[in-house]
C-alpha positions in Angstrom: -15.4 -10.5 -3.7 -17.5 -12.5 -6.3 -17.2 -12.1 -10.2 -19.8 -9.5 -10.6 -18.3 -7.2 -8.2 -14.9 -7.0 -9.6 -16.5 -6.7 -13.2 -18.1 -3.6 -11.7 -14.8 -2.2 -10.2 -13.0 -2.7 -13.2 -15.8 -1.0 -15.4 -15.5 2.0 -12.7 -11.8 2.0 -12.9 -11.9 2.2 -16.6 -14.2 5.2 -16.8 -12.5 7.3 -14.1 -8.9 6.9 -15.6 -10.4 7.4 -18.9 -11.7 10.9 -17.6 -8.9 11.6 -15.7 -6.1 11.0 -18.2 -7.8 13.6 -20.4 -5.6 15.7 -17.9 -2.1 15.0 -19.1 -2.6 17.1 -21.9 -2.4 19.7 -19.5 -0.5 18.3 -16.8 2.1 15.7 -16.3 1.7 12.7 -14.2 3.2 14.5 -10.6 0.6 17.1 -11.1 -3.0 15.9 -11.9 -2.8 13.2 -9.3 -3.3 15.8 -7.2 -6.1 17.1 -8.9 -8.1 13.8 -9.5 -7.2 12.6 -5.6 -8.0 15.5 -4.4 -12.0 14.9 -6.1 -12.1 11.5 -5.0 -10.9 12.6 -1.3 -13.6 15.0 -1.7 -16.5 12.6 -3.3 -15.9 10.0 0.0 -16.2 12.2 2.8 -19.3 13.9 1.4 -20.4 10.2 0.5 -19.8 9.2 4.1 -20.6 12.3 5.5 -24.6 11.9 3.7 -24.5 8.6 4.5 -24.3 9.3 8.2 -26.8 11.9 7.8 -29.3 9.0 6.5 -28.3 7.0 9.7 -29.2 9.9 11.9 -32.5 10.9 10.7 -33.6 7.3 11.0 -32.6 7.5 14.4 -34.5 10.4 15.6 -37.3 9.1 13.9 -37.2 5.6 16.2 -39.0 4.7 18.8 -37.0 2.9 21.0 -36.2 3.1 24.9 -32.7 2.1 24.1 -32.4 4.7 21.5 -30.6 8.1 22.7 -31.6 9.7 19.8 -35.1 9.6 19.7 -36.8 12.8 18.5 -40.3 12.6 19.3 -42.9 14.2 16.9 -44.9 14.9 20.0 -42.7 17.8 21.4 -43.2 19.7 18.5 -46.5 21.9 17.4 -46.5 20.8 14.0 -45.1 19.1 11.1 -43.1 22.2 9.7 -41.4 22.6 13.1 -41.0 18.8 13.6 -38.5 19.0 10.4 -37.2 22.1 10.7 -34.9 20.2 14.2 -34.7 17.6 12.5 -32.4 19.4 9.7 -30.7 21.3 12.6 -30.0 18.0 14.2 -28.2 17.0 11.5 -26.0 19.9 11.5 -24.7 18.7 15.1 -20.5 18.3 14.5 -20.3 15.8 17.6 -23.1 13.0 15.6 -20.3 12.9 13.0 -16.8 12.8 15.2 -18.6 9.9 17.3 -18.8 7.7 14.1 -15.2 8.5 13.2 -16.6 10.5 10.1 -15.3 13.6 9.0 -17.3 17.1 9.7 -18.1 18.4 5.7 -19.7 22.1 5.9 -22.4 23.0 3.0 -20.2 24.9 1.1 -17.6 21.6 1.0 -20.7 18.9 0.2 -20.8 17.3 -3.5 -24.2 18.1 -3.8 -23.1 21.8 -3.6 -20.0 21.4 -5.7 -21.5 19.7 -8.3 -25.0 22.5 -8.4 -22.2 25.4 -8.3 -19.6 24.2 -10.3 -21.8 24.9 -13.7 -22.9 28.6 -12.9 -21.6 31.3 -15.1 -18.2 33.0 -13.7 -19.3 35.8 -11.5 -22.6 33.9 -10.3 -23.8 34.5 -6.4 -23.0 31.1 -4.2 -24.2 32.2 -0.8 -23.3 34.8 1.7 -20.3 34.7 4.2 -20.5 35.2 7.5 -20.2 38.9 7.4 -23.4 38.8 5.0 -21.4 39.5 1.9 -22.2 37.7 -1.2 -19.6 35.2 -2.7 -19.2 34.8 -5.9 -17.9 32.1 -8.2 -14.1 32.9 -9.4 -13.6 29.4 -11.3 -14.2 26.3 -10.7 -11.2 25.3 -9.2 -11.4 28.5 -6.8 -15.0 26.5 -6.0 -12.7 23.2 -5.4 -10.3 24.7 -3.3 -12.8 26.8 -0.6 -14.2 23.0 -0.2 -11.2 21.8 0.3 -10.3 24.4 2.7 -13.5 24.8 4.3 -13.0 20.8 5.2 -9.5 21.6 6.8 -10.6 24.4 9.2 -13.4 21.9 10.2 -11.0 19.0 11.1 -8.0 19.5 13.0 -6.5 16.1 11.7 -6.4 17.6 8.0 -5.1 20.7 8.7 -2.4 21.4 5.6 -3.2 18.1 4.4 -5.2 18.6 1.3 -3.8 19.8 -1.7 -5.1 22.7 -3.5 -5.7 22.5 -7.6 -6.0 26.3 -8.5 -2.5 26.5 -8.8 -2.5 24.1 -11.9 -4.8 26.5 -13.8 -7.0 23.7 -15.4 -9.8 24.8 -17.8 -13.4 24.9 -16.1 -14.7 22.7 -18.5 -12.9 19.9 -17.9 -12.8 20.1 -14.2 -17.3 20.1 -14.7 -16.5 17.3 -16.6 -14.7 15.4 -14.1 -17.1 16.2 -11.5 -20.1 15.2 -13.6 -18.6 11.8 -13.9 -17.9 11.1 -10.3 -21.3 12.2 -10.0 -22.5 10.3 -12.4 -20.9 7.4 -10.8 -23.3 5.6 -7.4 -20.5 5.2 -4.8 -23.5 4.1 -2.6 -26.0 2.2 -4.6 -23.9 0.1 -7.3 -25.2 -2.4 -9.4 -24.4 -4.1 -12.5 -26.9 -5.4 -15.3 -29.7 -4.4 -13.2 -28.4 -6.2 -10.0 -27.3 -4.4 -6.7 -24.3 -5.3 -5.6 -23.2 -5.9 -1.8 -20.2 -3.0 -2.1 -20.5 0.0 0.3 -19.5 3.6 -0.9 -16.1 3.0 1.5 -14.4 0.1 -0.4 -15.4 1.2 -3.9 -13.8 4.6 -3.3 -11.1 2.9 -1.7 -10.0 0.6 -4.2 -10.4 3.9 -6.8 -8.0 6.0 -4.7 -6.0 2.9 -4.8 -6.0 2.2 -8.5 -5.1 5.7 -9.6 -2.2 5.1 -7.2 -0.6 2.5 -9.2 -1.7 4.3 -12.4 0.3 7.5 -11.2 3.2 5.5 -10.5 3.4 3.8 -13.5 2.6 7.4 -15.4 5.4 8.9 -13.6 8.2 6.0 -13.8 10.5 5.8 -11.4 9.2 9.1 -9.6 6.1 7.4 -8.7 7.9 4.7 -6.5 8.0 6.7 -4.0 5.0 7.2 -2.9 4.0 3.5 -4.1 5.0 0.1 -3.3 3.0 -3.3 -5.3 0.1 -4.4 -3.7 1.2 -7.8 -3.9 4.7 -7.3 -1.8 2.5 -5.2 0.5 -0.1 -7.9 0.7 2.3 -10.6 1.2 4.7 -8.5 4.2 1.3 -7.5 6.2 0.0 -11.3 5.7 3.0 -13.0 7.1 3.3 -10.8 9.9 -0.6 -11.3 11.0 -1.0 -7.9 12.7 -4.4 -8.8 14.2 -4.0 -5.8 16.9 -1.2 -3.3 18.0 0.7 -0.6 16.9 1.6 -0.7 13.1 4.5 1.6 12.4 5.9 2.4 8.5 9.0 4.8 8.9 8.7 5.6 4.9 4.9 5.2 4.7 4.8 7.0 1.1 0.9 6.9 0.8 0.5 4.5 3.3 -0.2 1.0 1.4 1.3 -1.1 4.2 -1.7 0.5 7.2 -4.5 -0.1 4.6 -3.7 -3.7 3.9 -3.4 -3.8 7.3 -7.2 -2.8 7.6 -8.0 -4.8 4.8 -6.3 -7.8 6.6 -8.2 -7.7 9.8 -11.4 -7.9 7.2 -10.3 -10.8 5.7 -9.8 -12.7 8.4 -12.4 -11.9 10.2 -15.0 -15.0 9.5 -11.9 -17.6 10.0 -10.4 -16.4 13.1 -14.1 -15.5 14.5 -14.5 -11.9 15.8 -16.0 -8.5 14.5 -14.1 -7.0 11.7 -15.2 -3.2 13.2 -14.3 -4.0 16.9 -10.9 -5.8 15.7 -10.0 -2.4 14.1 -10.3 -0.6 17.2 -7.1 -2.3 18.8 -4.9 -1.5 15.5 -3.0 1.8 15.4 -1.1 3.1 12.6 1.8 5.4 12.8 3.8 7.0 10.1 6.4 9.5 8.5 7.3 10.4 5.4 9.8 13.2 3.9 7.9 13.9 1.4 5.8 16.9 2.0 3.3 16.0 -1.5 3.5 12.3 -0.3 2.6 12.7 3.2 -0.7 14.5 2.2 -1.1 11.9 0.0 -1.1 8.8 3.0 -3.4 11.5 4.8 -5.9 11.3 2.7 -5.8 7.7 1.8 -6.2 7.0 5.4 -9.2 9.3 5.5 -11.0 7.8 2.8 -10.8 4.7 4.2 -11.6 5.8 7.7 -8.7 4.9 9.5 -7.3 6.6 12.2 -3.7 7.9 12.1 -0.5 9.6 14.1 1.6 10.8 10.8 3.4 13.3 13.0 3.6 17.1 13.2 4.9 17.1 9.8 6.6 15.7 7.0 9.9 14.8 8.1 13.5 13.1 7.4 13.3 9.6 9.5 16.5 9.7 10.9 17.1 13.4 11.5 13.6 14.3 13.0 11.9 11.3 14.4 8.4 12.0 14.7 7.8 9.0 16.7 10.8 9.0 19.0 8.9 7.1 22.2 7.1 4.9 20.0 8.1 1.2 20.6 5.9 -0.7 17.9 4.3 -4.6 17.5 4.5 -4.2 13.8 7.2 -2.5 11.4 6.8 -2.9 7.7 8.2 -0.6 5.6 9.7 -0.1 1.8 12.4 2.4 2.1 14.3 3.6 -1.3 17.1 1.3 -1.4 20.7 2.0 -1.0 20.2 6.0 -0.4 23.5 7.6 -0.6 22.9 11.4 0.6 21.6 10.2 4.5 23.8 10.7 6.6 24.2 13.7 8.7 27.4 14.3 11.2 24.7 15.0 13.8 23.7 10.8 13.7 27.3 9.9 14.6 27.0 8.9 17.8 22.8 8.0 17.4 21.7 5.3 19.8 19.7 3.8 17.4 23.2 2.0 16.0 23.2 -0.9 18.3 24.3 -2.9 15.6 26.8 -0.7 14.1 27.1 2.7 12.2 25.9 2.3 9.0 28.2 3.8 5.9 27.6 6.8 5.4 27.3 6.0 1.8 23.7 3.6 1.8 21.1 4.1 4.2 20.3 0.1 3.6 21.4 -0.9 7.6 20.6 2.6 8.7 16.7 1.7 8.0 17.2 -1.4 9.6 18.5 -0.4 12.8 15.9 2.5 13.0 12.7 0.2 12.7 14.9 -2.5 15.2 14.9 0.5 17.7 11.2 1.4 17.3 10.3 -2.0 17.5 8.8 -4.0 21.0 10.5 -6.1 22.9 7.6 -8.9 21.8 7.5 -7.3 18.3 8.4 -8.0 14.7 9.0 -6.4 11.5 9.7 -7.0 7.5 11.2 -4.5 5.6 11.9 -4.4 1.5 15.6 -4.1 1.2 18.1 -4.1 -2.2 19.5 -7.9 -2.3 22.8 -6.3 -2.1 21.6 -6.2 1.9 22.0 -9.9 2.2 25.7 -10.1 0.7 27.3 -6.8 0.9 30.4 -6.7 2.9 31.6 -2.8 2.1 31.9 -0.2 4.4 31.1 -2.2 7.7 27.8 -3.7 6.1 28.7 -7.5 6.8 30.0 -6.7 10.6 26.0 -5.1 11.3 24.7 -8.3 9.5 26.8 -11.0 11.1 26.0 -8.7 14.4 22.2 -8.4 14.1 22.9 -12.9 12.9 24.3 -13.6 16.3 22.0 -11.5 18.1 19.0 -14.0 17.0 17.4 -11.2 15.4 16.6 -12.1 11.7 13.9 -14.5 11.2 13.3 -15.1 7.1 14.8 -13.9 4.4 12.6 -14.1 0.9 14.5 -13.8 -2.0 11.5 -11.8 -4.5 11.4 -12.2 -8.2 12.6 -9.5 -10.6 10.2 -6.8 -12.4 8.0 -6.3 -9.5 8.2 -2.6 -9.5 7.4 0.1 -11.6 10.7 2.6 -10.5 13.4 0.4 -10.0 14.7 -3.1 -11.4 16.9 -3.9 -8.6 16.3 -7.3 -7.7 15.1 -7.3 -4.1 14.7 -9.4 -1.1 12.1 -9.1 1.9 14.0 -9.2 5.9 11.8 -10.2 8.5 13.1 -9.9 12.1 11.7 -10.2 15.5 13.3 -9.3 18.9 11.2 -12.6 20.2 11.9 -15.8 18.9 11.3 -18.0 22.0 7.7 -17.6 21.0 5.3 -14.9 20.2 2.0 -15.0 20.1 -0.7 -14.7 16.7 -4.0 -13.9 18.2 -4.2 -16.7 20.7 -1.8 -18.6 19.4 2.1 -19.8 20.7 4.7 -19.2 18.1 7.1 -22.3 18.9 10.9 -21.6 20.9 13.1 -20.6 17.0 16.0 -19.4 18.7 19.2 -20.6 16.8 16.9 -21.2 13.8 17.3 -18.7 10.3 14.2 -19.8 7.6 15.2 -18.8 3.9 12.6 -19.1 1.4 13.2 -18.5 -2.3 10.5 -17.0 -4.2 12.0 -16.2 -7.3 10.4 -18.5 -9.2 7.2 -17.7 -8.2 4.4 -15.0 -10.1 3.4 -14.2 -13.7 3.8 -11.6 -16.0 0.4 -9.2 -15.7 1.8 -7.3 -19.0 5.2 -7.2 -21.4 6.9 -5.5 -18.2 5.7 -6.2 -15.1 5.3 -9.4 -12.5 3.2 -10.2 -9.8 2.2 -12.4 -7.4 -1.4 -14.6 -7.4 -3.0 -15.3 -4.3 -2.0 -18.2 -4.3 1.4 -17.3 -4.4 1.2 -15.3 -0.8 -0.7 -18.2 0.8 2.6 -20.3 -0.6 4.9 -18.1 1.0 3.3 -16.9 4.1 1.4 -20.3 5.2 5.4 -21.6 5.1 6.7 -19.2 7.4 3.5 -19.8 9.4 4.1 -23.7 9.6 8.0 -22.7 10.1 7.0 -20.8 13.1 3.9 -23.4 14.3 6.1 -26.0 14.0 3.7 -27.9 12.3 3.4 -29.0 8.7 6.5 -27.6 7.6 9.4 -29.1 5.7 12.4 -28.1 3.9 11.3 -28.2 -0.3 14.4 -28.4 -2.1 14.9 -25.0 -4.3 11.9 -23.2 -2.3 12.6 -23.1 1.5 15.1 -23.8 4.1 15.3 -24.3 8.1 18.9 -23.6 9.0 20.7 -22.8 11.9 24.1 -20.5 12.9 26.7 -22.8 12.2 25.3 -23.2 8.8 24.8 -19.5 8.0 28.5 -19.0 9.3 29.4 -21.3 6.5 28.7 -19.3 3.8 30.5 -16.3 6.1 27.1 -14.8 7.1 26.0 -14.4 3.7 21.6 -14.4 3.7 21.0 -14.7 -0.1 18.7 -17.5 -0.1 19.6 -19.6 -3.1 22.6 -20.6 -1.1 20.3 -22.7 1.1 17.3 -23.6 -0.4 19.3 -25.9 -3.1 18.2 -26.3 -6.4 14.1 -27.6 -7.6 14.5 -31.7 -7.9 14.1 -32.3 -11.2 11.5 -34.9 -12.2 11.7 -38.2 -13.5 10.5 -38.0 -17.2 10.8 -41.8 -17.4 13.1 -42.3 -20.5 15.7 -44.5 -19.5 19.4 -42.9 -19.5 21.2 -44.9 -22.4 18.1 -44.2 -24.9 18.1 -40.4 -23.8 21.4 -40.2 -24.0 21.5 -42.3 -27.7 18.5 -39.5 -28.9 20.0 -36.1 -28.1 23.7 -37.4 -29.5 21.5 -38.5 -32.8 20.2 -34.5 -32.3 23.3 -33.3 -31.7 25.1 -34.8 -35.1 21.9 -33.7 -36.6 22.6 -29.8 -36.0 25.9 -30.1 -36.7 25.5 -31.3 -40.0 23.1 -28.9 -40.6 25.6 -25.8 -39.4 28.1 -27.2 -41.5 25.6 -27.2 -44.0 24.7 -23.5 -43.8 28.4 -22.5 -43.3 29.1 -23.7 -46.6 26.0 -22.3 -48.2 27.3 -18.6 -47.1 30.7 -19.1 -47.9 29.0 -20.1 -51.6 26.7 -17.1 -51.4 29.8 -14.8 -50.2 31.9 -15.8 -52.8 29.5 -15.2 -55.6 29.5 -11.4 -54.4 33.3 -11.3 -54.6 33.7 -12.0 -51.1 36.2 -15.0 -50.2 36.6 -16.5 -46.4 
């Protein structure tokens, strides 16, 4: 993405969180994300929907053996008639659900919301089936019924979308929110008077996923739940290289890790050669979230984006109803809320999914592990965000299920992460990547090396910059550092062992520090550099500096016992 392009995003981003926080006077942060979502959801499928529509009619207007859709102007007696199929055409539900867009009726279409929304209370929309007119309640009444209207016309949504009327905004502002997302070209940007190469699909995108991390940060430590840092998510998906497979996230919360997923098979597309749209077609995301607010939340964040998803019946407790009980996944990333104490359930006592050991009852830490272990392929790998307490921790059998899943040859890298990543929590935190494959393993078309026996610990602590007074994260270049390592690790070519930064260790050495997987015991400390001053002449200045401040604190400590004394103080 060049210069002018993100300009343009951030200019967007400014003037839709600058409408949309005119909300919180009304509503706290848990609340109108719902209602801003919920018109952004709303804005891209009738975007995409239209835009589909534009692609059809030029279809049945060409001439083309090859072309299937080929309306000829011939069959019909005259022009009227010629247009009138064509707009019935259009209104064909299987043209849409071929392209993997979503069906919008009239009623639910922006073009109708927006026309609508600024009729007086009481006004005549249209006529129901039944021939009876309906009229306009409020505008959020006229939100809702689109919303609705949407779910009964895809089976994938249904209870998905959130409905608004319940928060009992004023009309006004809801017409003003809806005049500036119309106001807004999702499908013709430009900037200065330039057009810019961004389609209506990755600006709405990158919206729905800016006013994620804006809600989360709004709502503190709530929002974490449903939000995980781009840059961690970025950084997981791009060392484990899911080019095609089944992607599974057991805590999903809005479902950050399947669309930098989707992002990454974009990305790569030009340097690993292939078609970003047919590479998509061999990914397949799966989910579950407990959540009920959350999991409609990854719904719709997977529809703007147009990826296809299995999120289960429901929302739904991981352990104690597995949504995906058969599933047996390539890829498992996931960024579960660390050291949960209320898990367990006497019903999980005997659960097979405790190969390793039953995790305490007290911290669902090893519990997540072992779940994502036993959903994982017998050629598959997975990374999952953990407390750093996981890589030390001996309570409550803890260290027996590390030192077991240690032997096993199951853990493949631990990355230690800098602190103040996240917006909820400032538990320092630590990245586990494991795979039940380390003879070799394949990336694309390429053969991972034999790494049994072999543990790589790489410390990134040192590594991002401060983006405000609270907050870290990482560059890009920071990513390519760690994930290019753990590439060359796994290559076997161009890695080495950087003193403070990564290490390539085996078992006898992890049993020395008694299975322990903090990486700082490992990696050693940064070599210092050589500033070139000789040792006697440093040494000769900093004792001259030294005596220096000590003559000047004995200086000051007489000058306040002067000062105290003069007040009738003595020391």
């Amino acid at each position: 993405m060049d210069n002018t392009e993100q300009k343009f995003l951030k200019q967007l981003d400014d003037k839709l969180w600058k409408a949309a926080d005119k909300l919180r006077a009304n509503l706290d942060a848990a609340n109108y994300k719902h209602v801003v979502l919920g018109l952004i959801f709303l804005k891209y499928v009738s975007d995409a929907f239209e835009e589909r529509q534009e692609q059809l009619l030029e279809l049945f207007k060409t001439d083309d053996e090859d072309n299937l859709y080929y309306l000829p102007r011939d069959d019909f007696d005259s022009d009227e008639e010629y247009q009138e199929a064509l707009t019935e055409e259009l209104e064909v539900l299987d043209y849409y659900r071929e392209a993997n867009v979503f069906w919008v009726p009239k009623a639910a279409r922006w073009s109708t919301l927006k026309e609508k929304a600024v009729l007086p209370i009481g006004s005549v929309l249209w006529q129901d089936d039944a021939g009876n007119d309906v009229k306009l309640r409020s505008v959020s009444w006229l939100i809702d019924n689109a919303l609705e209207e949407i779910e009964k016309s895809n089976s994938k949504l249904k209870g998905i979308l959130n409905r608004i009327s319940q928060y009992q905004l004023e009309n006004e502002k809801l017409i003003g929110l809806i005049n500036t997302f119309s106001d807004t070209s999702f499908t013709k940007p430009e900037l200065g008077g330039e057009r810019l190469n961004l389609q209506s699909k990755d600006i709405l995108g990158h919206v729905y996923e800016y006013f994620l991390g804006q809600f989360a940060l709004a709502e503190g430590k709530q929002g974490g739940q449903y939000y995980t840092p781009k840059s961690i998510v970025t950084l997981i998906v791009e060392m484990l290289q899911p080019y095609s497979g089944r992607v599974y996230d057991p805590a999903m919360g809005s479902g950050g890790f399947f669309v930098s997923s989707d992002k990454f098979i974009e990305e790569h597309a030009k340097e690993q050669h292939y078609d970003a749209s047919e590479q998509r077609k061999h990914i397949s995301v799966y989910g579950q979230e407990s959540n009920p607010t959350t999991w409609r939340l990854a719904a719709m964040n997977m529809a703007i984006r147009g990826i296809d998803f299995n999120f289960g019946k429901k929302n739904a407790d991981s352990f104690l109803n597995d949504q995906h009980a058969d599933l047996r996944a390539d890829f498992v990333m996931a960024n579960p809320p660390f050291n949960v104490k209320d898990w367990w359930n006497e019903s999980l006592a005997d659960d097979v999914r405790w190969k390793y050991g039953t995790p305490p009852k007290g911290n669902a830490n090893f519990a997540w592990v072992q779940h994502m272990l036993h959903h994982l392929a017998p050629t598959g790998s997975m990374g999952i965000l953990l407390a750093n307490g996981s890589m030390s921790s001996n309570t409550n059998n803890e260290g027996e299920i590390r030192k077991r899943l240690i032997e096993e040859d199951l853990v493949e890298c631990m990355v230690a992460l800098p602190g103040q990543l996240f917006t909820n929590t400032q538990i320092p935190a630590c990245i586990w990547f494991l795979t039940k494959d380390k003879a070799n393993g394949m990336v694309r078309n390429e053969k991972k090396r034999d790494r049994r026996g072999e543990f790589l610990f790489i410390d990134a602590r040192e590594l991002g910059y401060m983006k405000d007074r609270v907050l870290r994260d990482f560059t890009n270049d920071d990513i390519a550092k760690v994930a290019d390592t753990f590439h060359q690790w796994q290559q076997g070519e161009g890695y080495e062992d950087i003193a403070g930064f990564c290490k390539s260790v085996n078992l006898d050495d992890i049993k020395k520090h008694d299975f322990v997987l903090t990486p700082g015991r490992y990696v050693g400390a940064k070599e210092q550099e050589d500033d070139g001053e000789p040792f006697n002449e440093k040494m000769a200045r900093l004792t001259a500096q030294l005596s220096e401040q000590f003559a000047e604190s004995e200086r000051l400590e007489a000058e306040i016992k002067r000062n105290l004394g003069g007040l009738g103080y003595e020391l």
